[in-house]
C-alpha positions in Angstrom: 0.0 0.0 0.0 3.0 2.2 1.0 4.2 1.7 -2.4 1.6 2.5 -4.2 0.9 5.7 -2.8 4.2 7.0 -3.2 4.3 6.2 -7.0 0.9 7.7 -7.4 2.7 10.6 -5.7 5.2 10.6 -8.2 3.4 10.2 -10.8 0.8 12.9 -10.2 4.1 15.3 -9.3 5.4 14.4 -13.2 1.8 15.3 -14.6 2.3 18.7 -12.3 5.5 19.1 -13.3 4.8 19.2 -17.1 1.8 21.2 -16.9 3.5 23.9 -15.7 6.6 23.9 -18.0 3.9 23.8 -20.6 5.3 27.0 -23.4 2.4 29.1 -24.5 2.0 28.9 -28.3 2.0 32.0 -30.3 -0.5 31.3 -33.5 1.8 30.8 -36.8 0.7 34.5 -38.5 2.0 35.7 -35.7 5.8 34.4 -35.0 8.6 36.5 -36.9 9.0 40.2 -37.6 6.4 43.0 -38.6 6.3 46.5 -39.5 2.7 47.9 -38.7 0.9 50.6 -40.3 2.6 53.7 -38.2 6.1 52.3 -39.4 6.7 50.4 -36.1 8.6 47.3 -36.3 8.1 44.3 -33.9 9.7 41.0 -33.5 7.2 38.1 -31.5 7.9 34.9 -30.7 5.8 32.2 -27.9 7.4 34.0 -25.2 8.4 37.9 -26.2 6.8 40.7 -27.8 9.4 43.2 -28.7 8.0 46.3 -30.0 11.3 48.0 -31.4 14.0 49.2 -30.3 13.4 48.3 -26.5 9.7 47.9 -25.5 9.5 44.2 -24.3 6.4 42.2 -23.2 7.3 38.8 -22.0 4.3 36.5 -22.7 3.0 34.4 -19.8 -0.2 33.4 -21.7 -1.5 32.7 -25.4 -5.7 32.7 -25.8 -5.8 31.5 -29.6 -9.3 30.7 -29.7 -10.6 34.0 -27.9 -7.7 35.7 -29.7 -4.8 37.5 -26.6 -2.4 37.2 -25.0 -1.4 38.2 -21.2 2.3 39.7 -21.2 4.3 41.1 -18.3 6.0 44.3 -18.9 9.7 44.3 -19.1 11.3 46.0 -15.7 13.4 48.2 -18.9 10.2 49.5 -20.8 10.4 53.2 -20.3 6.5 53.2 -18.8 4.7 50.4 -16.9 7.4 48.7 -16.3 6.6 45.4 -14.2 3.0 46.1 -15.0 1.0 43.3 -17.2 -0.8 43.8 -20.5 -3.2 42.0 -22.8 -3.3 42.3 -26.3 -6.4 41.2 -28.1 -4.9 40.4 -31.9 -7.2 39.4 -35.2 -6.9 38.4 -38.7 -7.7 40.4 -41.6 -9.2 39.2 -45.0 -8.8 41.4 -48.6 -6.2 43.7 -46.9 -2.9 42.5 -47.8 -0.2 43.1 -47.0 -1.7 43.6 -43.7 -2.7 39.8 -42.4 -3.6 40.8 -39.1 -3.8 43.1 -36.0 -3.1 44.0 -32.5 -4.8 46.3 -29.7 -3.4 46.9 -26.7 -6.4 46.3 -24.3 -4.6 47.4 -21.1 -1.1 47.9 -20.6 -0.5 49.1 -16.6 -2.6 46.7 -15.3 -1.1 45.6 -11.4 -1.7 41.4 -12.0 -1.8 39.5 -14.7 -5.6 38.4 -14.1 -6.5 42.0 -13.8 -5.0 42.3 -17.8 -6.7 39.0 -18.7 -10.5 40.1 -17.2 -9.8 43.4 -19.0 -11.9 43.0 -22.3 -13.6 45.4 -24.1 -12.3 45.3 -27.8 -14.8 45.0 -30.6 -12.9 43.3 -33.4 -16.5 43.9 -35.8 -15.3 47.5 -36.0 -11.4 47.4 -35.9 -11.4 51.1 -37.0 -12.5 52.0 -33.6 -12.7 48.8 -31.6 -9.6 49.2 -30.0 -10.3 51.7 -27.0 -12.0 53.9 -29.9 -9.2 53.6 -32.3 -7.9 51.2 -35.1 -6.5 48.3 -34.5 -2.5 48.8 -35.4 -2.3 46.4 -38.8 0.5 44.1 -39.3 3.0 43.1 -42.0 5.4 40.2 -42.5 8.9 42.1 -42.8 11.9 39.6 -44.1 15.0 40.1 -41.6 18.8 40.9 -42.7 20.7 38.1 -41.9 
């Protein structure tokens, strides 16, 4: 009996374990480098959103199918540092080259469930859903190497 409980122990500590070194996934459009429409350029990968030259979010959470992400502010970032942020993001159709977009729900929020409850972008009107402006439109930029 001793046995057994201390392998289910182990076991459930393994399933624990993994769940929390589980990576949030960034969807595919939006890994690599962009250049929105203001002339901003951005690299993003699962775990960083750097908005260039030194504005860095470091991504704690992914929401693909309600479209955000949940970000901590880098300490560096010249305002709100160590605050969090969400950004709601969404596709575009008949738009190219801009595939998709990004709103900056809340960006000085104090935890990262205060970012994540903080929803009120309407992505039926991206020309004002974000906060009442446009959502900032992205484009695939190729990288020097």
């Amino acid at each position: 009996m001793k046995k057994l409980n201390i392998t289910f122990l182990l076991v459930a500590l393994v399933f624990v374990l993994k769940a929390q070194n589980v990576k949030p996934k960034a969807p595919d459009f939006a890994l690599g480098s962009f250049m929105d429409d203001y002339g901003i350029t951005y690299s993003i990968n699962d775990t960083l959103w750097v908005q260039n030259p030194t504005t860095k979010y470091h991504i704690i959470k992914w929401n693909p199918e309600k479209q955000y992400l949940v970000a901590k502010n880098d300490a560096g970032n010249k305002t709100d540092g160590n605050k969090y942020t969400r950004i709601d993001y969404m596709t575009f159709s008949d738009m190219e080259p801009w595939r998709w977009g990004f709103c900056l729900t809340v960006y000085d929020a104090a935890t990262d469930q205060i970012a994540e409850q903080t929803a009120y972008v309407d992505r039926q009107n991206p020309k004002k859903g974000c906060n009442g402006y446009p959502f900032s439109r992205m484009k695939k930029v190729e990288t020097k190497p």
